[in-house]
C-alpha positions in Angstrom: -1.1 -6.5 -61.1 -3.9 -8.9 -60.3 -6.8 -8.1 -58.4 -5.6 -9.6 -54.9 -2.3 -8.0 -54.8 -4.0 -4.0 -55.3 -6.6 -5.3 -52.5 -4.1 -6.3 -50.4 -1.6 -3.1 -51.1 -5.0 -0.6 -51.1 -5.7 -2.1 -47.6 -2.5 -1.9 -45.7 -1.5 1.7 -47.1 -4.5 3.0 -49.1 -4.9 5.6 -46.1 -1.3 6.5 -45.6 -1.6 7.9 -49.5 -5.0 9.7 -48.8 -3.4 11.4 -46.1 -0.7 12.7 -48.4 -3.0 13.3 -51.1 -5.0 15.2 -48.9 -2.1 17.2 -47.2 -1.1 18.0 -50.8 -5.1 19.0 -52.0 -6.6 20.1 -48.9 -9.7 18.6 -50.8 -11.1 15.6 -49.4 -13.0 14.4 -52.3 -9.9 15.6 -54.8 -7.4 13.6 -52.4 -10.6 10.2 -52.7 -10.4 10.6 -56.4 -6.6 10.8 -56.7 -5.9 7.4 -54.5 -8.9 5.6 -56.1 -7.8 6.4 -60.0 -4.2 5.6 -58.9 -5.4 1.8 -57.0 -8.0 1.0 -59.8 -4.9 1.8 -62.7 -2.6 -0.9 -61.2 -5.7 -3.4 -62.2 -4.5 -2.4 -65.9 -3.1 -4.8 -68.4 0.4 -4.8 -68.2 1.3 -2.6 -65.2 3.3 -5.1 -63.0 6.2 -2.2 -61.1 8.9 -3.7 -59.8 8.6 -1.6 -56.6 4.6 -1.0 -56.0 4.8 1.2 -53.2 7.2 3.7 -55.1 5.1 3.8 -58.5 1.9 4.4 -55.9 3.7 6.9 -54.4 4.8 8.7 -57.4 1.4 8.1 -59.4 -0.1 9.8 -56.4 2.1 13.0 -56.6 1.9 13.6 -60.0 -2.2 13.1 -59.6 -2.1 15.8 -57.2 0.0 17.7 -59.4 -2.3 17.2 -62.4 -5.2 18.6 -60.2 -3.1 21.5 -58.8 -3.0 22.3 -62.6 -6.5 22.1 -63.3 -7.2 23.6 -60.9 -5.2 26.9 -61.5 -6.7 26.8 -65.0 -10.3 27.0 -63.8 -9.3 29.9 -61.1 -7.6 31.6 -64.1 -10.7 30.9 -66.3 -13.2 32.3 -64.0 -11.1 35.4 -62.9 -10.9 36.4 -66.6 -14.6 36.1 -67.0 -15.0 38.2 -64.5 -16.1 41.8 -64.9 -13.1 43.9 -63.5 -15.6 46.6 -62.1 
């Protein structure tokens, strides 16, 4: 997608998928991160979707779902470094 047409997308709906990134994260700066890596992929050679709003919408869930994960990992990292007494 060029330049003008992520601009112009990011603009009108950026903030309807940082509320739903943020619902999903409860993280404010996790939720940030997620939109922003999703807008700045669509700048990519060769991503042109045929339905924008959908792949957004779906690149958005499965970012919150790869944080979700890492985040689990790190809980589960910590909590076995952890002295049990």
């Amino acid at each position: 997608m060029n330049r003008k047409d992520v601009e112009q997308l990011h603009k009108s709906l950026g903030s309807d998928y940082f509320a739903d990134a943020l619902a999903l994260t409860r993280d404010e700066g996790a939720a940030r991160d997620i939109v922003q890596s999703v807008f700045t992929g669509l700048l990519g050679p060769g991503i042109e979707p045929k339905d924008p709003e959908a792949y957004i919408s779906v690149a958005v869930r499965n970012g919150v779902l790869k944080w979700r994960k890492r985040e689990a990992q790190e809980r589960e990292k910590h909590a076995l470094e952890e002295p049990i007494w």
